[in-house]
C-alpha angles and dihedrals in degrees: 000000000000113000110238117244130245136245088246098054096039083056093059090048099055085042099057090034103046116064098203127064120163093214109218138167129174136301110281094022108218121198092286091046088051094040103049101045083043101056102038085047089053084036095053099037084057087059091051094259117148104228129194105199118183137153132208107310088269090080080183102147107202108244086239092069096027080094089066122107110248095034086124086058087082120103127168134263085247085060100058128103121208095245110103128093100181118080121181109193117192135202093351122139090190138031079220089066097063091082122197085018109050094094094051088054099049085073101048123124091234130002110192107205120204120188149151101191110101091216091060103137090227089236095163135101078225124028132195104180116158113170090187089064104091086221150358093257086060087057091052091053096049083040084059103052088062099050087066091240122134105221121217142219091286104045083037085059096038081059105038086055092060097049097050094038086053095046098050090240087315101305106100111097091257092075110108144179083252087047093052096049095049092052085050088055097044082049088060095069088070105278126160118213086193095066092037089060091046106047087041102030110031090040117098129152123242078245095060092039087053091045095050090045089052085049095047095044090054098046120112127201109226122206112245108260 
């Protein structure tokens, strides 16, 4: 008898079978969101695929990730055309999460859903959820590896950020050894974890540095109990 495939592996096939994936993560992207949805769009247009990336309706980018190849890859929800059945969501614990958009992908074909977070709510026709992966970027390495594609410097930095950005610079309890020898093979394609930590780490807009003098000059110092 036949043994029965896994969603993993289901999830390579359609990939490499379908032409056409809208590309989605959740509302407020962070470093592993950008990442993610960045890399796997760059990964899939370099194997001929027609991808549609958007975020929630605030296309805002975070100056700290504007820095990021592929930024250009997303188009608005106002943009979009109805003609697409394959829907890859990243990093998203809830189809609730994806925002304007939740209610177009609820009627998608096929929704392929890829997370690390244990509490993710398993939403998708397909899931890929791994909550030993320290991110979603991790996954989309190890996702890579078994398309047969040889990623390059852009879609090796899109990953390493999120790597670094969801384990906290590889301090958080989901780093890992594993975590540790994937970064060093996405550094191999020339990236510089100097200019990572600086572009991610040392940018900051004159809004956030307004904000965070606002919240130091109204701090107060209590006495322990």
């Amino acid at each position: 008898m036949a043994r029965k495939k896994s969603d993993f592996n289901l999830i390579v096939d359609l990939i490499k079978k379908d032409d056409k994936f809208v590309i989605l993560t959740h509302v407020q992207p962070d470093g592993d969101a950008f990442g993610s949805v960045l890399g796997l769009a760059m990964l899939l247009k370099k194997m001929g695929k027609n991808v549609f990336l958007s975020i929630d309706k605030d296309m805002r980018i975070p100056p700290q990730y504007s820095f990021l190849p592929g930024v250009e890859l997303i188009k608005s929800i106002n943009d979009y055309h109805n003609d697409f059945v394959n829907f890859i969501v990243l990093d998203c614990g809830s189809i609730e999460r994806l925002g304007s958009w939740e209610q177009i992908a609820k009627n998608a074909k096929n929704i392929i859903n890829i997370d690390h977070h244990k509490s993710n709510t398993r939403f998708g026709t397909l899931n890929y959820i791994d909550e030993k992966s320290s991110s979603s970027s991790e996954m989309v390495y190890k996702l890579s590896l078994n398309l047969g594609v040889e990623i390059d410097k852009d879609i090796a930095l899109c990953l390493y950020v999120g790597i670094v950005t969801d384990t906290g610079k590889f301090q958080y309890s989901n780093t890992t050894s594993k975590t540790f020898k994937n970064a060093l093979k996405l550094i191999k394609y020339d990236i510089s974890p100097t200019y990572v930590f600086e572009n991610v780490y040392e940018r900051a807009s004159l809004g956030c540095l307004n904000l965070l003098g606002k919240i130091l000059n109204s701090a107060r110092f209590l006495k322990d109990a």
